[in-house]
N, C-alpha and C positions, 0 to 999 in steps of 0.2 A: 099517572098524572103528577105525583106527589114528585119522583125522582124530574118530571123534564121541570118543575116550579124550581127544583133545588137548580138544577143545572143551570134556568135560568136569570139564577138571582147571582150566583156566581159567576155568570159570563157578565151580568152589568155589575156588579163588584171590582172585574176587573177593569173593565173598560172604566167604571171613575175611579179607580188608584189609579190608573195610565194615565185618564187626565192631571190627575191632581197631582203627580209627581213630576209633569212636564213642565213646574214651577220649580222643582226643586233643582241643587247643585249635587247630582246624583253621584257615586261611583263610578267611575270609568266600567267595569265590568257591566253595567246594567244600560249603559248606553244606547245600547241595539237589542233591546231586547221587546220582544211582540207581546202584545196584551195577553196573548196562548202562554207566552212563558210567564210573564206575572200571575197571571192566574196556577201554573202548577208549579214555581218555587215556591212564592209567597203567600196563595190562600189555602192549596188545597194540600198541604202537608199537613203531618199528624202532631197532635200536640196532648199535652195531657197539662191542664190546670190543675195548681196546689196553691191554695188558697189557707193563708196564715194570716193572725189577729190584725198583724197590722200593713200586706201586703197583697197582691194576688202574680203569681210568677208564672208564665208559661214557658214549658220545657218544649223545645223544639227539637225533630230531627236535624239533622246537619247532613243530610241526604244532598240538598239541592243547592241550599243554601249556608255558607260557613256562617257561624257566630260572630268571627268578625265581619263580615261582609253584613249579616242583618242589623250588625250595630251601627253602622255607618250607613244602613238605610235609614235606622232607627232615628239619629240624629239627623238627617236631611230635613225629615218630617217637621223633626220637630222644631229647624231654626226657621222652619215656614213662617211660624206666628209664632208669639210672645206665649210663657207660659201663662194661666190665670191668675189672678191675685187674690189669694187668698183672704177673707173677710173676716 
């Protein structure tokens, strides 16, 4: 029971990044790509978090997805919305 709850909170995981990226001004490479492939470049690869004083970094395989290719996902996202303003 425990593994189909995982399985599916990561198929609706993918399916709203699929939506919420249909806003964005994607990569050409990511253009045609199925909610199945969002879901196993960009959630279900391995990552190991290192967490420092005044950071937290996650190390990604580059299996599926290049480092440069997820930085320019990275930045899609995020000219979505303005960053926060700090108080």
């Amino acid at each position: 029971m425990a593994q189909n709850e995982v399985r599916l909170q990561l198929h609706a995981l993918a399916y709203n990044l699929g939506i919420f990226l249909q806003g964005a001004d994607l990569p050409e490479e990511m253009v045609d790509w199925s909610l199945t492939s969002l879901q196993t470049r960009l959630i279900k690869i391995g990552a190991r978090v290192v967490r420092h004083a005044r950071a937290t970094t996650f190390q990604l395989a580059e299996v599926s997805v290049s480092g440069n290719l997820f930085a320019r996902i990275h930045a899609a996202i995020y000219r979505l919305r303005a960053p926060p303003v700090p108080e």
